[in-house]
C-alpha positions in Angstrom: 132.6 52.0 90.5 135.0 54.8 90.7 137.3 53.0 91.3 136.8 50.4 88.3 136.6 53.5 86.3 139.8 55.4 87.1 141.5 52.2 87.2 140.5 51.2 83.6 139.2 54.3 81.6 141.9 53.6 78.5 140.4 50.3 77.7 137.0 51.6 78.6 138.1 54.3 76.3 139.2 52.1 73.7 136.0 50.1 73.8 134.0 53.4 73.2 135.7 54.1 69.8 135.2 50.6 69.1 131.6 50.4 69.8 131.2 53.8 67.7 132.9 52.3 64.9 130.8 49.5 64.7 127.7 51.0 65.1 128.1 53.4 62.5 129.0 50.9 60.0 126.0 48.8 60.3 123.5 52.0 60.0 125.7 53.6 57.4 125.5 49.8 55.1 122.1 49.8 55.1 121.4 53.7 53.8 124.3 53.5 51.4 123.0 50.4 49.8 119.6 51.9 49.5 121.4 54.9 47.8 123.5 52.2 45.5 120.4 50.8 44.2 120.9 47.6 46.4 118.0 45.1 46.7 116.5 44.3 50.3 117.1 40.6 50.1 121.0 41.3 48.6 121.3 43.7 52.0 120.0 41.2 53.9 123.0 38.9 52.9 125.4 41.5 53.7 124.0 41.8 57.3 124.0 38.6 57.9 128.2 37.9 57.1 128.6 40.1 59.8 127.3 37.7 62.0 128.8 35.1 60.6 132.2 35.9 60.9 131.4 37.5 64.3 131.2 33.4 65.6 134.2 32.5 63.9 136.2 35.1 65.8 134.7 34.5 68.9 135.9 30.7 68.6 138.9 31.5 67.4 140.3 34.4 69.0 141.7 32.7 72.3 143.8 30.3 70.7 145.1 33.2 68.2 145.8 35.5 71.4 147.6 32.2 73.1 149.7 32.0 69.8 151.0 35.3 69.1 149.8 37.3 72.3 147.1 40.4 73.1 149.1 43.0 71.0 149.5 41.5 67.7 146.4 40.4 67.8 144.9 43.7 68.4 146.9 46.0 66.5 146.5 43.3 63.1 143.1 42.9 63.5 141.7 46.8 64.2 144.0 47.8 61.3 141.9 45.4 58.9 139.1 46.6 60.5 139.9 50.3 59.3 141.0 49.5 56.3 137.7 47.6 55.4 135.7 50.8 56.3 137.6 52.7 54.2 137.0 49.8 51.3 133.3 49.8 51.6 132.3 53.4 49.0 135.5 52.1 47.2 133.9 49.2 45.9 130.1 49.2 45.4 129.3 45.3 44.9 127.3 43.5 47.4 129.3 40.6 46.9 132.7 42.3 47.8 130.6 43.9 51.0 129.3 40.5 51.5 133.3 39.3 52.3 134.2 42.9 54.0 131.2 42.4 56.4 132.4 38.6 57.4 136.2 40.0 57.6 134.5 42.7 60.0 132.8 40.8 62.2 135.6 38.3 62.9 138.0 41.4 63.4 135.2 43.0 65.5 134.7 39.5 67.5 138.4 39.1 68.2 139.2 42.7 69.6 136.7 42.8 71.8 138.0 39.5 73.1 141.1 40.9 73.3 140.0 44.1 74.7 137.5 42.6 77.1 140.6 40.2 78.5 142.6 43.3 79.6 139.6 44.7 81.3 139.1 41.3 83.5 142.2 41.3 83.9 142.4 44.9 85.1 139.3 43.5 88.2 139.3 42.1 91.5 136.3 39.4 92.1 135.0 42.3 94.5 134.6 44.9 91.2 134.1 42.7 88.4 130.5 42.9 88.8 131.2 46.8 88.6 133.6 46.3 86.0 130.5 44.3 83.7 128.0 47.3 84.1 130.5 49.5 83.2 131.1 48.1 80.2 127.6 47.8 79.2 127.1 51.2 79.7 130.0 52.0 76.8 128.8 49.4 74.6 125.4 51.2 74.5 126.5 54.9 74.8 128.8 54.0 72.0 126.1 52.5 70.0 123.3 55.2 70.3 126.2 57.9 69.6 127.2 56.8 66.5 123.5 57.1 65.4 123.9 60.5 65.3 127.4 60.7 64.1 125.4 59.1 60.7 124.1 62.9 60.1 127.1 64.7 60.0 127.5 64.1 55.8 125.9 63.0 52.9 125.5 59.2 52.9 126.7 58.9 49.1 129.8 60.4 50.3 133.1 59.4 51.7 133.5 61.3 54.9 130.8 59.2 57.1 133.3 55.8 56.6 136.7 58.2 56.8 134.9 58.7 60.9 134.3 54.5 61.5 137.8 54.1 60.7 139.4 57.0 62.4 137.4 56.3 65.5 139.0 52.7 65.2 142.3 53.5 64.4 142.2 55.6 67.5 141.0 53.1 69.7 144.9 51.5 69.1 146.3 54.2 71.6 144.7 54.0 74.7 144.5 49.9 75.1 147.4 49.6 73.6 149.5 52.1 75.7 147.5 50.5 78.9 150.4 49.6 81.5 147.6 46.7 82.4 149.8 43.6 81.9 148.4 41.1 79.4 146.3 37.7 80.9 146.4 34.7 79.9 144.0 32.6 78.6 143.4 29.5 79.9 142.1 26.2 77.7 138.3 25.4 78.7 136.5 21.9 79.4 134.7 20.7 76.6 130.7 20.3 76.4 128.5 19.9 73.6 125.6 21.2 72.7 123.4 18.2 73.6 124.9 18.5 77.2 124.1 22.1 77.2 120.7 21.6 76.3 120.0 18.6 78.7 121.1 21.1 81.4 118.7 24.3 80.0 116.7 23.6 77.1 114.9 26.9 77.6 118.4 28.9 78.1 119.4 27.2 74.2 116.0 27.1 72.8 115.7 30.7 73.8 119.5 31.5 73.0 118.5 30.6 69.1 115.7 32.5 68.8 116.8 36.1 70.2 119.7 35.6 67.8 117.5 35.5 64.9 115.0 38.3 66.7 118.4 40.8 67.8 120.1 40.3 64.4 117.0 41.5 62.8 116.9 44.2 64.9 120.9 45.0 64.6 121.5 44.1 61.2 118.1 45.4 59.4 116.6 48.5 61.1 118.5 50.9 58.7 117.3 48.7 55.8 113.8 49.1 57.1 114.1 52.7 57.5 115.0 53.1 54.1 112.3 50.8 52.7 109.5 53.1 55.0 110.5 56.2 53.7 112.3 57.5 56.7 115.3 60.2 56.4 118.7 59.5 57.5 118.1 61.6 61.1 114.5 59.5 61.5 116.5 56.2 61.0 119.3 57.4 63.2 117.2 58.1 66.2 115.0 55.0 65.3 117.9 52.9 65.7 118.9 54.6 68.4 115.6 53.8 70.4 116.3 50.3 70.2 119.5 50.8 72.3 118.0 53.3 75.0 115.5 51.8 76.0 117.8 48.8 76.6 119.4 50.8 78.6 116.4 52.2 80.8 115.2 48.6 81.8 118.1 46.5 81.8 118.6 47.0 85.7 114.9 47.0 86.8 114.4 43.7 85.0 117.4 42.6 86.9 116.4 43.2 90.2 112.9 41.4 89.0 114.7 38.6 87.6 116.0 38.1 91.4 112.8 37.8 92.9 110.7 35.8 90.4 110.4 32.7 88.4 112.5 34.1 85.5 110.8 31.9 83.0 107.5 33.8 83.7 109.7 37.3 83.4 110.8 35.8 79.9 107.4 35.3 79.0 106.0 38.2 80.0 109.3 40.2 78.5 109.1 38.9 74.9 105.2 39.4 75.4 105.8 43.0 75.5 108.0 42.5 72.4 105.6 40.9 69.9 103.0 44.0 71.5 106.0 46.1 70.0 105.9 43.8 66.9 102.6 43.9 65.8 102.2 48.1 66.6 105.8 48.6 64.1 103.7 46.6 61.2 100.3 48.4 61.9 101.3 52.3 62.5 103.4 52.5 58.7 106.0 55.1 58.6 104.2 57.3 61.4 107.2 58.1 63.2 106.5 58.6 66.7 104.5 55.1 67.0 107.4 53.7 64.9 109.5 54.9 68.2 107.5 53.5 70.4 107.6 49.9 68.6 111.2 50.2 68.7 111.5 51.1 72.3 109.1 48.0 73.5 111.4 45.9 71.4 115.0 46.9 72.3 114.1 47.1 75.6 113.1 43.6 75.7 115.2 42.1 73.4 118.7 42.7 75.0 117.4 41.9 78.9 116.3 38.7 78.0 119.5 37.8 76.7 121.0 38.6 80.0 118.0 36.7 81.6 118.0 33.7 79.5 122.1 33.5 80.6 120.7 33.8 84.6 118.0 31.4 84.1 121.0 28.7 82.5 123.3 29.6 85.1 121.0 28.7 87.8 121.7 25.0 86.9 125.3 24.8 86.1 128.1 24.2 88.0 131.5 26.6 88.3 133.5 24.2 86.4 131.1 24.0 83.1 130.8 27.9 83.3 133.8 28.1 80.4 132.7 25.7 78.3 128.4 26.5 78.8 129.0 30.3 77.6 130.7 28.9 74.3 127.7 26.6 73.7 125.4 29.8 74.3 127.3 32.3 72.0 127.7 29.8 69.3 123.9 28.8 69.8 123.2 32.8 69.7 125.3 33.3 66.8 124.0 30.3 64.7 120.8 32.5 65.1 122.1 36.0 64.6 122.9 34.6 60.8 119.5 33.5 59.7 117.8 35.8 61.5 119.3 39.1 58.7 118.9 36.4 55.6 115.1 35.2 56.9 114.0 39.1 57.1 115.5 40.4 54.3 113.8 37.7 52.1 110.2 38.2 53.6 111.2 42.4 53.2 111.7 41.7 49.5 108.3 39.6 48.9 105.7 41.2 51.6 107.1 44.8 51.9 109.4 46.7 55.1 106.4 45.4 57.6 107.7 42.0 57.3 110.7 43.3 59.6 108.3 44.1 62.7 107.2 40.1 61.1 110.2 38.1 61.9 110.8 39.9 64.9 107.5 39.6 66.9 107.5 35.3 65.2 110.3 34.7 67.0 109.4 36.3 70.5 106.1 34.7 70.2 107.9 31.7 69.5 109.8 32.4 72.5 106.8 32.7 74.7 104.9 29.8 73.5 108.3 28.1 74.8 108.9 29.5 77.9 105.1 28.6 79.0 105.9 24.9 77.8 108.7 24.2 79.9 107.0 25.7 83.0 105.0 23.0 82.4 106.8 20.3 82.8 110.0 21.3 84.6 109.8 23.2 88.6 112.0 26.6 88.6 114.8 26.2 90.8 114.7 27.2 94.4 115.4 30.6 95.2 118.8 29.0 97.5 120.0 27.9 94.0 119.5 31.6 92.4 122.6 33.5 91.2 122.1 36.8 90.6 121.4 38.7 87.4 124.8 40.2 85.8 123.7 42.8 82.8 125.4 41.8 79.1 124.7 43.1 76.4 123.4 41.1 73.1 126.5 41.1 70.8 129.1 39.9 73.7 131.9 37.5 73.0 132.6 34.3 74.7 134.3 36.2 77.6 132.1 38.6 78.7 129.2 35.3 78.8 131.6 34.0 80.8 132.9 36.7 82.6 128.9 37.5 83.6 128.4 33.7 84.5 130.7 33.6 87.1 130.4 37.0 88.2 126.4 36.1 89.1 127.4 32.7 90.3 129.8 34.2 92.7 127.1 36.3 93.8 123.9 33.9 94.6 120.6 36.2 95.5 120.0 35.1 98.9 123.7 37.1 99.9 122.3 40.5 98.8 
């Protein structure tokens, strides 16, 4: 891994100010529009463009890097990022953030595209696995920093979306600068979604709802916190929790995953997360349970997205890898929009419980579907297991795919 490391650090690097960036601006929306006298369902709106225009870049960012190449992509596309930031206290209309929030995510979406091409590019098939942890570990670290980056200023101030966009701006130099020679992408096999789901049901049944249940989590945690009563340094290490504890368990539920019918993991997973559910909408604004919620929660939500992908891969073939991890991030995506809309509406006419609401729904949903098609389908043998390759929740189409054939390449019976 030190290798991987010294080998790619400036995009890692990059990646790091990217993931800060983002982070903060999601937390930093939902206090400011609390402090701009913003409704909960008009927040809810705003958190979900983000989404939105997250799956349009992820679609379209290969065929605008194949156009005009890696750099102009990058450079164009982090600079409107920045800019936006900085256009956020300017203009105090939930409408206007409504626009800046799509324009974000598809700016988002396509740099990390852009950024997570270089890095593949920068891998051998012997370190990409290493190369995939890696970069889950700066998506996370990068997301649980900026939490606390949110209390350096007053959240009716500038300064705290002057930081997003420097950190942004800065993330230019070090991919940019990379002597890393730019790939290229290649054009992908079509498949539709009725394919996809003929092949995995349970991997697109169970793509659509953690959208809705993560997005939730992503896009409204701040909004809860403000609707609870929480200060800006509870929220920050509230929001935080969700991330950790991703962190703690991703690999343990790996190595299970291996080993295991992974539908029963999945139920027994997003068990755990409507446990979490139902203890965020009982305990009120007591803090320290209101922790403990979030840490079941996050620490099931973003391993079963890397679960549901090994349980999908385990019956597809290295040629339909490509065009499979498209049909998953859309199906994810389609999710991830009404997931934001569904809970800020519910917020607005049952209170900030209804948050831990939507979120423990859709995992029960989840389980309820996961015990079904035990039922009437056998898990795969464990010759035709691939192995578990950790990705976090808000990837792009490459790093699906990137993880797909990394576990293929790997089946569990060669550890």
């Amino acid at each position: 891994m030190l290798q991987v490391f010294s080998s790619a650090w400036p995009l890692l690097l990059g990646l790091l100010l990217l993931m800060v960036g983002n982070g903060m601006q999601g937390t930093l929306l939902g206090l400011r529009g609390a402090y701009e006298g913003f409704g909960t369902f008009e927040m809810s709106i705003v958190m979900s463009a983000y989404f939105l225009g997250f799956l349009g870049g992820s679609r379209m960012a290969p065929e605008m890097i194949r156009r005009v190449g890696h750099v102009r992509v990058f450079a164009a596309l982090a600079s409107m990022v920045s800019a936006v930031l900085i256009l956020y206290p300017a203009i105090a209309d939930p409408w206007a953030w409504t626009v800046g929030r799509v324009a974000i995510g598809f700016c988002f979406s396509a740099v990390y595209v852009t950024a997570e091409s270089w890095l593949n590019n920068t891998t051998t098939n012997e370190t990409r696995g290493q190369a995939l942890s890696l970069y889950m570990l700066v998506q996370i670290f990068g997301l649980v920093a900026a939490q606390g980056l949110v209390n350096v200023s007053d959240v009716g101030g500038y300064l705290l979306f002057v930081i997003p966009s420097v950190l942004v701006s800065l993330s230019f130099a070090p991919i940019l600068l990379s002597i890393n020679p730019t790939p290229a992408f290649d054009r992908t096999k079509p498949m539709t979604l009725r394919q996809l789901y003929n092949i995995s049901p349970l991997g697109c049944v169970g793509m659509f709802l953690l959208g809705g249940a993560f997005a939730a989590q992503f896009g409204m945690a701040s909004v809860f916190g403000t609707e609870a009563g929480l200060n800006t340094a509870q929220i920050s290490v509230f929001i935080s929790v969700f991330f950790a504890a991703a962190l703690v368990v991703q690999f343990p539920i790996g190595w299970l995953s291996d080993r295991m019918d992974r539908r029963l993991l999945i139920v027994v997973l997003a068990t755990i997360g409507v446990l979490g559910a139902i203890l965020g909408m009982l305990v009120g604004n007591h803090f320290v349970l209101l922790l403990v919620s979030a840490s079941l929660i996050g620490g099931v939500t973003n391993p079963l997205y890397a679960l549901l992908l090994a349980y999908t891969n385990d019956y597809l073939e290295t040629e339909d890898m490509a065009a499979a991890s498209g049909g998953l991030v859309f199906i994810n995506g389609f999710g991830a929009i009404a997931g934001p809309v569904i809970t800020g509406w519910l917020m607005s006419q049952f209170g900030p419980n209804a948050f831990f609401l939507i979120i423990g729904v859709l995992l029960a949903a989840l389980v309820g579907y996961a015990a079904y098609r035990m039922t009437v389908r056998s898990a795969p043998s464990r010759e035709d297991y691939n192995s578990y390759a950790p990705v976090y929740a808000t990837a792009t189409q490459l790093a699906v795919e990137t993880a797909l054939e990394e576990s293929h390449a790997n089946p569990v019976e060669e550890k």
